[in-house]
N, C-alpha and C positions, 0 to 999 in steps of 0.2 A: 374291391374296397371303394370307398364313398366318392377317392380322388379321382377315380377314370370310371367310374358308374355313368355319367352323361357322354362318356365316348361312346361311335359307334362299335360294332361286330368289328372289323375292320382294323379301326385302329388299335383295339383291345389286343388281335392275334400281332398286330405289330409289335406291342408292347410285350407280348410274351416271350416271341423270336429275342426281344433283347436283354430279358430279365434270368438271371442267376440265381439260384436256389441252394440254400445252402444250412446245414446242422449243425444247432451249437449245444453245447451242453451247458450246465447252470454255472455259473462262474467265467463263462470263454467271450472274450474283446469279439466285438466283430467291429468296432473303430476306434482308434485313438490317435493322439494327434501325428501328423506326418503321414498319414494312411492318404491316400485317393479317396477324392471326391465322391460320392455316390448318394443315392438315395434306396434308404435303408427300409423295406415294407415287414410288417411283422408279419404271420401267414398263422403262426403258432407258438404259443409262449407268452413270455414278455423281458421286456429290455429296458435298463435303467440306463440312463446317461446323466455323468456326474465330471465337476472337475475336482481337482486336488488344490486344498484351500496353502496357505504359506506352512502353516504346520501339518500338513502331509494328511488333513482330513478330507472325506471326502463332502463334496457341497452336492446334493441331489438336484438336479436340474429337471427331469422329466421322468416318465414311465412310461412307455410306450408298450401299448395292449394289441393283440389282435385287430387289423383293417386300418391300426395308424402307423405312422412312419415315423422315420427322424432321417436329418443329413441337410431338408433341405436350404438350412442358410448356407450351407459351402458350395450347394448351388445356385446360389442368389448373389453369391459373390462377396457372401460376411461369413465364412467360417470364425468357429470356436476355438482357438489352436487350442486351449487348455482342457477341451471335453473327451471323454474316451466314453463308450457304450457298450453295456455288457448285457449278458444274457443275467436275469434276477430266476429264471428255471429251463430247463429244456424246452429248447425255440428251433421252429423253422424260420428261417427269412429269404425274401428273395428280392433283390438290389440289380439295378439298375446303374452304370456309369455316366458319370457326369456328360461325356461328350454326348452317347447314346441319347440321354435324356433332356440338353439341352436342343439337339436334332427335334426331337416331339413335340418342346413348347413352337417350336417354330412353323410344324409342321400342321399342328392341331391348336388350333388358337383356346379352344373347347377347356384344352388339358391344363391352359396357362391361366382362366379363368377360377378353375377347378382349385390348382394351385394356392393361389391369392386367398381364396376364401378359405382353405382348411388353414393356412398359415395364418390370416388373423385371429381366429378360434385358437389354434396356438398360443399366440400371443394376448389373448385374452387370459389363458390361463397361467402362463406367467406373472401376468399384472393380479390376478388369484392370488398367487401363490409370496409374491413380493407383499398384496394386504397382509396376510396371515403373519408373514414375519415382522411386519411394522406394529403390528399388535403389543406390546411386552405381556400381556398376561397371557401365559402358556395356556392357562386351563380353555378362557376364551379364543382363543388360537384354535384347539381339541373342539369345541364347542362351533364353530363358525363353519370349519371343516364338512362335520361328519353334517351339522346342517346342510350347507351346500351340496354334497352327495344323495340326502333324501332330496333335496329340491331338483335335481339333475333324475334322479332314480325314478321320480313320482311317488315312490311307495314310502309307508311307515317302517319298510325292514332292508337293510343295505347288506352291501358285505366289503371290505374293507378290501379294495381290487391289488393290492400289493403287503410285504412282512411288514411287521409293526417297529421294524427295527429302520425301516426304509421309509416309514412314515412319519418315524421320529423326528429322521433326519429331516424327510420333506418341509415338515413344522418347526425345525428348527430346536428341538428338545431330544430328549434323551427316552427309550424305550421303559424305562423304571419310570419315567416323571407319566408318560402315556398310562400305564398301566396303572399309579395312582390314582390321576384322573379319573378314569373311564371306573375306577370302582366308585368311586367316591358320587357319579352319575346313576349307578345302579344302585346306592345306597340311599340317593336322594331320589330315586325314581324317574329318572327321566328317561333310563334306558334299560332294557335287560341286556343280554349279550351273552352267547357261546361264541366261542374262538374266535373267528373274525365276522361273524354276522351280528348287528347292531340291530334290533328292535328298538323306534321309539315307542314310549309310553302315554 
């Protein structure tokens, strides 16, 4: 994965000796709050991490793909206590404990560098994701989006990397108001579209 690519052979077999492998199915927590520290790597699958808003909905916070992680602000010393992370389909993960992995920043300075920069990237797409909801026009919301992913993709044809019920939420709307949208896009021509892959026009 991208975060321990500039480690050497070395510390790479170190990393492994301390890493935990583990099978979840679609639906099954592998965090929520009061769980141990850890750093969560996806290997295979994907995992949402969300909190529970005051009326018991859920707020989507991230999606986490293949070669990305989550966990590590409660190794940074700011855990989430209100975020739980689930598997969104059949995933491999293999996680790392907090002491284990605090031992490697110290060990590998390399690793703490590495760190720092996927977690600003992070954090960039937060600050994403907070634009999108200061938006009030939903449709422009749907629209700024699925642009940002061709400009990320390079290409004219995308595929919508998570459910459309999960991307509602992400944006902040409802799966019926998405689905409006996006026809109302292919009826003005801006896109075609089978099931989750987006051509633009």
């Amino acid at each position: 994965m991208p975060l321990f690519k500039a480690l050497s052979t070395t510390a790479k077999d170190e990393i492994d000796t301390l890493t935990q492998e583990r099978q979840l199915a679609k639906g099954e927590q592998i965090a929520r709050p009061g769980d141990s520290e850890r750093l969560i790597v996806v290997a295979k699958g994907l995992l949402k991490t969300y909190q529970l808003t005051a009326a018991g909905n859920e707020q989507l916070l991230t999606i986490t793909a293949p070669g990305q992680y989550v966990g590590e602000q409660a190794l940074l010393g700011a855990p989430n206590p209100a975020a739980y992370t689930e598997a969104l389909a059949a995933s491999t993960v293999c996680f790392i404990e907090r002491t284990d992995f605090t031992q490697l920043l110290l060990t590998h300075p390399d690793l703490s560098v590495s760190l720092l920069t996927a977690t600003a990237k992070k954090i960039q797409q937060a600050e994403q994701q907070s634009g999108y909801l200061a938006d009030e026009s939903v449709p422009q919301r749907i629209r700024q989006y699925l642009h940002d992913l061709q400009i990320e993709s390079g290409r004219d044809v995308i595929t919508i990397p998570f459910a459309w019920k999960e991307l509602a939420n992400y944006l902040g709307t409802t799966p019926e108001t998405m689905s409006r949208q996006l026809k109302i896009m292919v009826q003005n021509g801006e896109i075609s579209r089978q099931g989750k892959t987006i051509h633009f026009l």
